[in-house]
C-alpha positions in Angstrom: 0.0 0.0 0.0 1.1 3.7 -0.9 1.8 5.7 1.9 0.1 8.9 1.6 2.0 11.8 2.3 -0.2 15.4 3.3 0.8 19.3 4.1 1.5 19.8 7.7 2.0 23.2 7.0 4.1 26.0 4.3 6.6 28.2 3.9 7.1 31.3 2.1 11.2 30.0 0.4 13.2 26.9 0.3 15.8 28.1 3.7 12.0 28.6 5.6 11.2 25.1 4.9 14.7 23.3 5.3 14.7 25.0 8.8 10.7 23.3 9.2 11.9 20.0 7.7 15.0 20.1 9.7 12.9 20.5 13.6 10.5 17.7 11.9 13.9 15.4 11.3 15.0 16.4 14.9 11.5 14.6 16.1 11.9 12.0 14.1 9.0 12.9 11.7 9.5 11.8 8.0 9.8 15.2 5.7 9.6 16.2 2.1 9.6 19.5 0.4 7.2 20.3 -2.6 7.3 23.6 -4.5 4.3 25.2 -4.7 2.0 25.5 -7.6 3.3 27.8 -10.0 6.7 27.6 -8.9 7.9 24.3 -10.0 10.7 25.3 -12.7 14.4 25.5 -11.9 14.7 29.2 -12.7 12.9 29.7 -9.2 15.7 28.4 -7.4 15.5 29.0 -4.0 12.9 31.5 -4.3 8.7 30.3 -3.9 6.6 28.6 -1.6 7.3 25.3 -0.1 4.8 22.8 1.0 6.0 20.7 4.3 4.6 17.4 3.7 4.5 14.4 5.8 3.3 10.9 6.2 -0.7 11.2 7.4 0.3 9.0 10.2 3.1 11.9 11.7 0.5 14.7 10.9 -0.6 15.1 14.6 3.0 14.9 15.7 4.5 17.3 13.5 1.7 19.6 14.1 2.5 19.6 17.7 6.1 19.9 16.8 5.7 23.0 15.1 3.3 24.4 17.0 5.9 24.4 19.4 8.3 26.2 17.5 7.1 29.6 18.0 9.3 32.4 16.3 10.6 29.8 13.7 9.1 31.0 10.9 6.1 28.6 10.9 3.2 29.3 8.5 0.6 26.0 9.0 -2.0 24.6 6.7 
């Protein structure tokens, strides 16, 4: 079975949502990184929205983890 993977919450550039992903890691909370819409060619580099996206089954826990992060540059779903 696929595992299915949501968005635990965004970020408004790529160093925003390494330094999310990175306190998700630190939890030991699965992580990837998804541009967002729109912003999905190379040229964008660094620059865009990130989506923070986890397995369903770490949602609750990665909420509470960054919930917890306050100051951290944290945008949420």
């Amino acid at each position: 079975m696929k595992e299915k993977w949501i968005k635990v919450g965004s970020a408004p550039d790529e160093t925003n949502a390494l330094m999310m992903a990175g306190i998700l890691q630190n939890a030991d909370i699965p992580v990837l990184i998804q541009r967002g819409a729109g912003f999905d060619a190379p040229e964008f580099l660094a620059a865009g929205p990130r989506n923070i996206m986890v397995p369903s089954d770490f949602f609750e826990a990665a909420t509470e983890v960054l919930e917890d992060t306050t100051g951290s540059g944290s945008w949420f779903v």
